[in-house]
N, C-alpha and C positions, 0 to 999 in steps of 0.2 A: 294311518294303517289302511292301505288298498282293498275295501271289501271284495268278500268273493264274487259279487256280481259285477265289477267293472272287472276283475280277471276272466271271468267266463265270456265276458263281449269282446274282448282284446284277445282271448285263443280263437273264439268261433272267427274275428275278425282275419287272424294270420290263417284260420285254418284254409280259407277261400284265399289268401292273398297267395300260399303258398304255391310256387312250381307246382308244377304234374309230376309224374313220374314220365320219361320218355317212353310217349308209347304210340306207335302207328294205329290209324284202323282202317288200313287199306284205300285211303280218302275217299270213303263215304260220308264221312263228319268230321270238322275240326275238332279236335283233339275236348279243346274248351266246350264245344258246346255237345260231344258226346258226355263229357264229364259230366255235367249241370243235367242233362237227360236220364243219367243213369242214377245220379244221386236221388231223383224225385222218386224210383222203384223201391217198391219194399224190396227186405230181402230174399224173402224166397223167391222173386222174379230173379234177383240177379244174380243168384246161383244156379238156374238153370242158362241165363245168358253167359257164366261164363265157360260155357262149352260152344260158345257163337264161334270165336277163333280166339289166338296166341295173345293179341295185341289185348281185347277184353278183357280176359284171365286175368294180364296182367293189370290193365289198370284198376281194376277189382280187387286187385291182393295188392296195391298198394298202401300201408298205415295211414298217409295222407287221406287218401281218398277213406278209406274203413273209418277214421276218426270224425270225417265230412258227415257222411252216412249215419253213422252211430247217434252224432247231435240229431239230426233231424229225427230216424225213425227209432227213440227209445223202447223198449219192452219194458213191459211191467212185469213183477214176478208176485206171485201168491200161494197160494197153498190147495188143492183139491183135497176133501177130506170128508169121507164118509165110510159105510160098513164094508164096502167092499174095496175102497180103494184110497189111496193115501200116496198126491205126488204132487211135485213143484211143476206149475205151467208155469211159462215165458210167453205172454199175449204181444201183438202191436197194435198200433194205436188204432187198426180197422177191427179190432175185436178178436183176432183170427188167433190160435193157437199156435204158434210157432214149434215150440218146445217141448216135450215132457220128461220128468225125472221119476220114476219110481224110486217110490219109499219102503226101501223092507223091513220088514219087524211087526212083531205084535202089541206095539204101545203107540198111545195115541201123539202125534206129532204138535196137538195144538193147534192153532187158526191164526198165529202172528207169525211173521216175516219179518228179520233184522238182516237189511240186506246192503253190501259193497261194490263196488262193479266186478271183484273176480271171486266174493266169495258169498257165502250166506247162512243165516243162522236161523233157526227153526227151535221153538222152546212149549216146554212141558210145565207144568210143576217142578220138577224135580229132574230131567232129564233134558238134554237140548243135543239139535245135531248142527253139524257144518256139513256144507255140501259145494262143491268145486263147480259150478254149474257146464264150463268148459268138457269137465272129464266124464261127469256122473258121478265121481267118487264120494261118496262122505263121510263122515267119522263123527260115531254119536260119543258125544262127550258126558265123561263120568258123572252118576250119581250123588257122587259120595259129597258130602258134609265136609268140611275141614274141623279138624278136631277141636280148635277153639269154639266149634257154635255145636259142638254133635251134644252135646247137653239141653237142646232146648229141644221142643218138640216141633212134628211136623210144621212146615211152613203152609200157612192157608194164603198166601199169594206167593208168585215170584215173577220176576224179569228177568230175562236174559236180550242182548244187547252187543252187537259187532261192532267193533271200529276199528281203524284200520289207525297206526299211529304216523304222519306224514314224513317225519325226517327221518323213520329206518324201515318203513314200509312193512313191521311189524302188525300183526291181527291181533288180538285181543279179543276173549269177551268178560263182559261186568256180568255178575248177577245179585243181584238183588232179590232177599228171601223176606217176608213180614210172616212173623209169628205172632202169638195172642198169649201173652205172659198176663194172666189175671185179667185185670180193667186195662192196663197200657199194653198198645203193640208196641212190637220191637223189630227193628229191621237188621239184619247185616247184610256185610258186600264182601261179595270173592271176586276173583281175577284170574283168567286162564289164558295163559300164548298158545294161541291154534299151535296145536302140536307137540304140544305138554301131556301130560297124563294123571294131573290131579289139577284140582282149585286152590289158590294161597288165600286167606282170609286177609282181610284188610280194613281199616278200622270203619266203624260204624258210621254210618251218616248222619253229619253231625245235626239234622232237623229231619223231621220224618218228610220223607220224598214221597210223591204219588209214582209207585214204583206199576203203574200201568203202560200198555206200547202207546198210548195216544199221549200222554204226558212225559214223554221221556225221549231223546234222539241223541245221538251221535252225530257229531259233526267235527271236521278238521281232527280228530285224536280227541275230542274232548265230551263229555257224556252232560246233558242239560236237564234238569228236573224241576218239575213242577211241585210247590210243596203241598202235603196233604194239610187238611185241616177237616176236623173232624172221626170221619169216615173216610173209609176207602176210593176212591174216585173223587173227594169233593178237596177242589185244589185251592188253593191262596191264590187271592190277586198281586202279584209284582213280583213279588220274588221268585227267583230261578239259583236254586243248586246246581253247581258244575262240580265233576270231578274227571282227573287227570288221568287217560290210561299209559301216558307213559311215567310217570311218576310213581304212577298207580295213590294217589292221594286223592281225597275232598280237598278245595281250596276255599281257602278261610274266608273269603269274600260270596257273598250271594250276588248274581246279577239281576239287576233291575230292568224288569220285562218296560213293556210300554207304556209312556205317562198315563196313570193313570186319568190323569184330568183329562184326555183326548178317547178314555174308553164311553160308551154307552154308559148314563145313567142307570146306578138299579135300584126299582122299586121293585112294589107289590105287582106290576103286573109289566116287569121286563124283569127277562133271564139272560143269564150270561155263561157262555162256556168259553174256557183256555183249551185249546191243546198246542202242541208242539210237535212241529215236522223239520225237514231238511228242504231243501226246495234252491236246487240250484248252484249249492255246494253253500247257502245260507241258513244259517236257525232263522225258522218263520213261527212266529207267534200268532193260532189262529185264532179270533174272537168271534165266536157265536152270538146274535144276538139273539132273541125272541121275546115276541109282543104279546102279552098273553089276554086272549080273548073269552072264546068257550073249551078252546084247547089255547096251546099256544101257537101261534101262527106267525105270518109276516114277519120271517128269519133274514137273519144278513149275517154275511162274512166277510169277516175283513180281515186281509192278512197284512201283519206285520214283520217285516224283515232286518236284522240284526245287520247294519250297515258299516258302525264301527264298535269293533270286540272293547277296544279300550276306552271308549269314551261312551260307552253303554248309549251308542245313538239308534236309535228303531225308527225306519219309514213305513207307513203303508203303502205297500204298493198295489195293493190291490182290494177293490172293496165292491161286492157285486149280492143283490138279493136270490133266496132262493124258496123254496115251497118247503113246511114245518118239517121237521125229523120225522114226527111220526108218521109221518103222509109215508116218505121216501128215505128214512134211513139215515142212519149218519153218513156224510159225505165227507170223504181224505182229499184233500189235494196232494198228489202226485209226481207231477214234473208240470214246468214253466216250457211251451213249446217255441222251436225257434219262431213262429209268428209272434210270441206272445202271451198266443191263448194256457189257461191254466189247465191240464185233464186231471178230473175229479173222477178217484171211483164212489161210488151210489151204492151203498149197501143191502139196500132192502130190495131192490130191482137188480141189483149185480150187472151194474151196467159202466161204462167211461162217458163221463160230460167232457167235451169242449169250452169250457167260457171264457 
């Protein structure tokens, strides 16, 4: 099975191999090397350049070229969210605000982003929206309970969760609701087609999942979960729940994260964090490490990437130290940039790392 990361180096490869679009620029530059000159602009430079002339415009609105581009200068999307104002920014990678989406209504939108490249989902407790980033349109998707779980009482977590399913191009979201029945929680899962107008309930999760955004991702149509154990955030080492959004099923098999004989020892005085991201159109299995001193300190991360789906192969491909959490935050990695380098956002600094 072809992992997604040797398909991503073999489009970005055709993307540069591919023709131009025929376009003149008055022979002030070959065609080639205005192309390669323009691809290195952000975009808001090159939408004032394509008012330069005809030939511009056009090689600008070519797909080829817009897809060239896109690799290179991705946008991050996140959420602004305070008492006065509540909207989606689209950043690039110099920091700059590109974008902004105002959010109307008087309920809080939450602080997670579950995002696709043409759509996005934003979640509550209890309420979540999709938003068109293209149009500004969005549509807050229903409250309501499906009638199989309206018997339990409020949900004191939930997830909500976008994926897009690859062979009909259908959106989807999962949500995952954990209630507190007595001493045992209990979790159920619903399922709604962007564009639906209820939630269909669907059978429970057959192991209690860490139903948090940092243990949980969508990738290819297919939703990955970290199992809880214990409490809420404190996850199992190896195993990984997947379930099917075009099926709409759990699948009977759990996947086995990375050997564990090649994780960091844990004692008394090393700690260990899982999370789960997408990263390049691969599940990446992140490992925190920390060495505990007077705090805990002298952290590393190592990321592992889900190479072969069916033969549950994991490399790391990337493994780099960095200053404790509580100095600087917990840090996401992002996107994989075409040099290489990985951009982390920094949460307690609210900042983008290159490493």
């Amino acid at each position: 099975m072809e992992s997604a990361l040797v398909r991503t180096a073999k489009r970005r490869r055709e993307l540069h191999a591919a023709p131009l679009a025929a376009t003149g620029n008055d022979g002030v530059l070959p065609t080639d090397i205005l192309h390669e000159v323009l691809l290195r602009l952000p975009a808001n430079v090159l939408c004032r350049l394509r008012l330069v002339c005809w030939s511009w415009r056009s090689l600008t609105s070519d797909p080829i070229f817009a897809r060239a581009h896109f690799s290179r200068h991705p946008l991050i999307v996140g959420l602004y969210n305070d008492a006065s104002c509540r909207e989606v920014q689209f950043v690039d990678l110099s920091g700059s605000i590109v974008k902004q989406i105002c959010l109307t209504g008087g309920w809080d939108y939450g602080y997670n982003v579950s995002a696709m490249p043409s759509l996005l989902c934003t979640r509550t407790t209890n309420e979540g929206c999709v938003l068109n980033p293209s149009t500004g349109a969005f549509t807050v998707l229903p409250a309501n309970i499906e009638a199989e779980h309206q018997n339990k009482s409020s949900p004191i977590l939930s997830l909500s969760l976008l994926g897009r399913i690859p062979s009909t191009g259908v959106y989807k979201v999962l949500r995952i609701h954990r209630y507190l029945m007595g001493s045992d929680p209990l979790q159920t899962c619903e399922v709604m087609t962007v564009g639906d107008v209820r939630w269909m309930a669907r059978a429970c999760p057959p192991v209690t999942v860490a139903a948090t955004p940092l243990h949980a991702v969508i990738v290819n149509g297919v939703a990955y979960f970290l199992l809880e154990v214990h409490h809420p955030g404190y996850v199992k080492m190896g195993d990984i729940a997947l379930f099917d959004l075009a099926t709409e099923e759990w699948r009977s098999d759990t996947l086995q994260g990375p050997p564990k004989g090649l994780l960091p020892i844990v004692d008394e005085k090393t700690r260990i964090c899982l999370h789960l991201t997408k990263l390049n159109g691969c599940l990446v299995t992140i490992c925190r490490c920390s060495t505990r001193g007077h705090h805990y300190k002298d952290e590393s991360m190592d990321l592992w990437f889900l190479v072969d789906m069916d033969k549950g192969q994991w490399t790391k491909m990337y493994s780099f130290q960095c200053r404790p959490v509580l100095e600087y935050g917990l840090r996401s990695p992002l996107e994989v940039l075409s040099d290489g380098r990985i951009l982390i956002w920094v949460d307690c600094v609210r900042c983008l790392w290159g490493i």
